[in-house]
TORNULUM-85194 format. One record per residue: residue number from 1; chain; x, y, z of N, C-alpha, C, CB in turn. Coordinates in Angstrom, 1 decimal, m for minus. Glycine has a CB too. Layout:
<sites>
SITE;pos;unit;npx;npy;npz;capx;capy;capz;cpx;cpy;cpz;cbpx;cbpy;cbpz
SITE;NUM;A;X;Y;Z;X;Y;Z;X;Y;Z;X;Y;Z .
...
</sites>
This chain:
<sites>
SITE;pos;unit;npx;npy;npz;capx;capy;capz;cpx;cpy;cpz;cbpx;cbpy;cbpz
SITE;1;A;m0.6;8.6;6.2;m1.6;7.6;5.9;m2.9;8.0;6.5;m1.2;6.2;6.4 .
SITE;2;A;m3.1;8.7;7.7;m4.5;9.1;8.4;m5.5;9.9;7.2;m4.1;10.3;9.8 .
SITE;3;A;m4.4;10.4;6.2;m5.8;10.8;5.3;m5.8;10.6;4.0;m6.2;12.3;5.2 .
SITE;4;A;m5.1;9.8;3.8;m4.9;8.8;2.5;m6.1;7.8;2.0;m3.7;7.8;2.9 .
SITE;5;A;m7.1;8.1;1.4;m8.1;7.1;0.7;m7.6;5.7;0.6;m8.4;7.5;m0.7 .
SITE;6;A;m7.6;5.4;1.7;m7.0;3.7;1.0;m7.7;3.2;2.5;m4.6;3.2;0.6 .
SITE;7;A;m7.3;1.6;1.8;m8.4;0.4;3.0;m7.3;m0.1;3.3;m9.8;m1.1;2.4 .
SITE;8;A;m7.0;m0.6;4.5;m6.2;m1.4;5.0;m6.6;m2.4;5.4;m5.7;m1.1;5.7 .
SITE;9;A;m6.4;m3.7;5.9;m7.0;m4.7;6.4;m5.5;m6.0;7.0;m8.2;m5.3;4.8 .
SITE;10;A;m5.7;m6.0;8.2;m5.3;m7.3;8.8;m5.7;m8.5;9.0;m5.0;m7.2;9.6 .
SITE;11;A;m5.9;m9.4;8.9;m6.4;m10.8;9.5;m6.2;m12.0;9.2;m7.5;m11.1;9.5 .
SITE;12;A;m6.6;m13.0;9.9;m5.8;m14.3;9.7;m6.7;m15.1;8.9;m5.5;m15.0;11.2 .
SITE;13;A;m5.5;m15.7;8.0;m6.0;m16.5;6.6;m6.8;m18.1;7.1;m4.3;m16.8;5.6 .
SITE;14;A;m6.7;m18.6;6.7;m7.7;m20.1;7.0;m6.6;m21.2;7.8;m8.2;m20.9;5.2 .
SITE;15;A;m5.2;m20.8;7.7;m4.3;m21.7;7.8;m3.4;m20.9;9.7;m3.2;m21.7;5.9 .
SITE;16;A;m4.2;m20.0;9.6;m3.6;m19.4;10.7;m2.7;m18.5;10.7;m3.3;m20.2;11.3 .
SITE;17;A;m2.5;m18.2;9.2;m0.7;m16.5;9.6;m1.8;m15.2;9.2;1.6;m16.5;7.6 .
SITE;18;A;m1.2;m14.5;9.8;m1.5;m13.1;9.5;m1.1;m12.0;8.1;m1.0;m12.6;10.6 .
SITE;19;A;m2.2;m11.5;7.5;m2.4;m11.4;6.3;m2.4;m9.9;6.1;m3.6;m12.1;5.9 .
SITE;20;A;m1.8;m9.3;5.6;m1.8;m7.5;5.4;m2.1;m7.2;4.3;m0.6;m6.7;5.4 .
SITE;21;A;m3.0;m6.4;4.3;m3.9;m6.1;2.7;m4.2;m4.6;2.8;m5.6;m7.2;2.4 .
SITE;22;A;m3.2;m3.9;1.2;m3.6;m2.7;1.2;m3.7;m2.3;0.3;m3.1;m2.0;1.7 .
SITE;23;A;m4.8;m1.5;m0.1;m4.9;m0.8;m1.8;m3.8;0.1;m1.7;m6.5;0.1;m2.4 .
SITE;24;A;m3.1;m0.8;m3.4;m2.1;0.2;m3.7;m2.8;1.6;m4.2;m1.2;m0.4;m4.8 .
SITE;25;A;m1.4;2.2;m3.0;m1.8;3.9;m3.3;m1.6;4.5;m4.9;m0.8;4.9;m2.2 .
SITE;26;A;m0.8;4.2;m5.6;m0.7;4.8;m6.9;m2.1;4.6;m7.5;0.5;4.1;m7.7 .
SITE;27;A;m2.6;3.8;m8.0;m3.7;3.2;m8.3;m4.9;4.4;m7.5;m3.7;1.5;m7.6 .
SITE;28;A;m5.1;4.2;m6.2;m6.1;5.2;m5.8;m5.9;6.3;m5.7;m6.4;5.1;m4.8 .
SITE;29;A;m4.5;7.2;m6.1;m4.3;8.7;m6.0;m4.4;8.8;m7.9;m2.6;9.3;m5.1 .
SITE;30;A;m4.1;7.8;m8.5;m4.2;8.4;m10.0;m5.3;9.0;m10.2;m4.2;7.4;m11.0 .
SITE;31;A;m6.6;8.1;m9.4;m8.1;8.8;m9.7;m8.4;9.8;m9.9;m8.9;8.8;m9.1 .
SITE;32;A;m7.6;10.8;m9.1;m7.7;12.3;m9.0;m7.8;13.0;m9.7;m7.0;12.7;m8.5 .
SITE;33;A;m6.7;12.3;m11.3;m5.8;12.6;m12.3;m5.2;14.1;m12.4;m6.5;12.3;m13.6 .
SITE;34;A;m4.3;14.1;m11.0;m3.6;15.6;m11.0;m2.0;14.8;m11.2;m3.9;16.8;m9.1 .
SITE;35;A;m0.9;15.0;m11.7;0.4;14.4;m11.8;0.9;14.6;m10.7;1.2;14.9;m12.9 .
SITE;36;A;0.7;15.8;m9.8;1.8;15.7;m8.6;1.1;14.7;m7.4;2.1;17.5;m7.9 .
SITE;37;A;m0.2;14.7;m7.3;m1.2;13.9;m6.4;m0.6;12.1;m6.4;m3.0;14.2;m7.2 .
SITE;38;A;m0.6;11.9;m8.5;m0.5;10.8;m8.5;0.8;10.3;m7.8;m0.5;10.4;m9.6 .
SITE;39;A;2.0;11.5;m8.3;3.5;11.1;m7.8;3.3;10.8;m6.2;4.7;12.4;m8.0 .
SITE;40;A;2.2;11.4;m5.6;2.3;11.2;m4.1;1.8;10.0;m4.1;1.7;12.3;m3.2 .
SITE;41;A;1.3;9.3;m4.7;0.9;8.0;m4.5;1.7;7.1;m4.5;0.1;7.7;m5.1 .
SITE;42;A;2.7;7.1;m5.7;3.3;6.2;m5.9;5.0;6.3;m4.6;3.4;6.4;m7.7 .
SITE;43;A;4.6;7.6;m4.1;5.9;7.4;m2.8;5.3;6.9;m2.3;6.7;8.3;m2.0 .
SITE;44;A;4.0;7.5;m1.4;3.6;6.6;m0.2;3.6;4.9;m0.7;2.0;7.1;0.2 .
SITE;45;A;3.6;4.2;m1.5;3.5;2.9;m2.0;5.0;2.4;m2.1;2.8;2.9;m3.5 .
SITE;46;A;5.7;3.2;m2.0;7.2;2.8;m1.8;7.4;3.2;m0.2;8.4;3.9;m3.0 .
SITE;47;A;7.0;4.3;0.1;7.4;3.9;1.6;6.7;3.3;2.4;7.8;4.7;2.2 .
SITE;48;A;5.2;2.6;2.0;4.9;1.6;2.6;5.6;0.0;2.6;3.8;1.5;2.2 .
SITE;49;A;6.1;m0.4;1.4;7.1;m0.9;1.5;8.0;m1.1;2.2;7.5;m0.6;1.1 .
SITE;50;A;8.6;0.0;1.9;10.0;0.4;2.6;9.9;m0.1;4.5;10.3;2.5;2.3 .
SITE;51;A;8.8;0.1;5.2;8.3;m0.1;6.1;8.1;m1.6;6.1;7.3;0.7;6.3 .
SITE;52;A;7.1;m2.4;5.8;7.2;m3.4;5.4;8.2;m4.5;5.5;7.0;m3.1;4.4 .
SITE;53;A;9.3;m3.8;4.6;10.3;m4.8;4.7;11.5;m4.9;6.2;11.0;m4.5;3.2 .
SITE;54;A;11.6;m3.9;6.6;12.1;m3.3;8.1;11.8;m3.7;8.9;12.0;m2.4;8.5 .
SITE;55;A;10.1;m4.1;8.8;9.6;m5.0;9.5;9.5;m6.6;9.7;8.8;m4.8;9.3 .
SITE;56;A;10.2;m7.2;8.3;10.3;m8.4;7.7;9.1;m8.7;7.4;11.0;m9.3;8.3 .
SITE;57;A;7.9;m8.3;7.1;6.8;m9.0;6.3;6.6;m8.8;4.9;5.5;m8.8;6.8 .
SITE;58;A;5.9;m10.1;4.9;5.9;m9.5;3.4;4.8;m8.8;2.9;6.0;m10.6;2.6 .
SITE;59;A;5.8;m8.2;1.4;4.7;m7.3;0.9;4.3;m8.1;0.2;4.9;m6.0;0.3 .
SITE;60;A;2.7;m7.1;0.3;1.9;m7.4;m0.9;2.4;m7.3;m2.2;0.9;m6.7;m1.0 .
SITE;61;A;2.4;m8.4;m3.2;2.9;m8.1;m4.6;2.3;m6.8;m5.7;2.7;m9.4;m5.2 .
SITE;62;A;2.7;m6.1;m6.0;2.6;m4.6;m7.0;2.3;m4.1;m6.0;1.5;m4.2;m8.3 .
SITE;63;A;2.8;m3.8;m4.4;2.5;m2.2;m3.7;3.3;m1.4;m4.5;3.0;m1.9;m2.1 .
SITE;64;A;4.5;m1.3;m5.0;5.1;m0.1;m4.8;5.0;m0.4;m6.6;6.7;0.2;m3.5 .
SITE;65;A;4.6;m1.1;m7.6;5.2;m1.0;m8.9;3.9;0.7;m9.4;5.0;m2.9;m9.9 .
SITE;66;A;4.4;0.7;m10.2;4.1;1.6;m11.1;5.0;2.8;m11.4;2.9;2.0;m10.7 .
</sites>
């Protein structure tokens, strides 16, 4: 992830829980439009996930689709 084009963002919503917000990587590596680049996007988006859930939070909805 240290050199992955993507924004991450933590912070607390209006109601007080803590909020994880991340551009899905498939989405930002398609830009590139190289097929193996994109495939690397769409793992890192699964194993952000995959992390994620190990962690018990929830994911953001469509990280890992595509």
């Amino acid at each position: 992830m240290l050199n992955a084009p993507l924004r991450i963002m933590i912070y607390t919503n209006a109601v007080g829980k803590a909020v994880f917000f991340i551009e899905r990587p498939s989405d930002q590596f398609s830009a590139f439009e190289n097929k193996e680049i994109s495939k690397a996007g769409v793992s890192l988006g699964q194993k952000v996930t995959a992390l994620l859930r190990v962690l018990q939070v929830l994911v953001p909805e469509g990280l890992s689709e595509k």
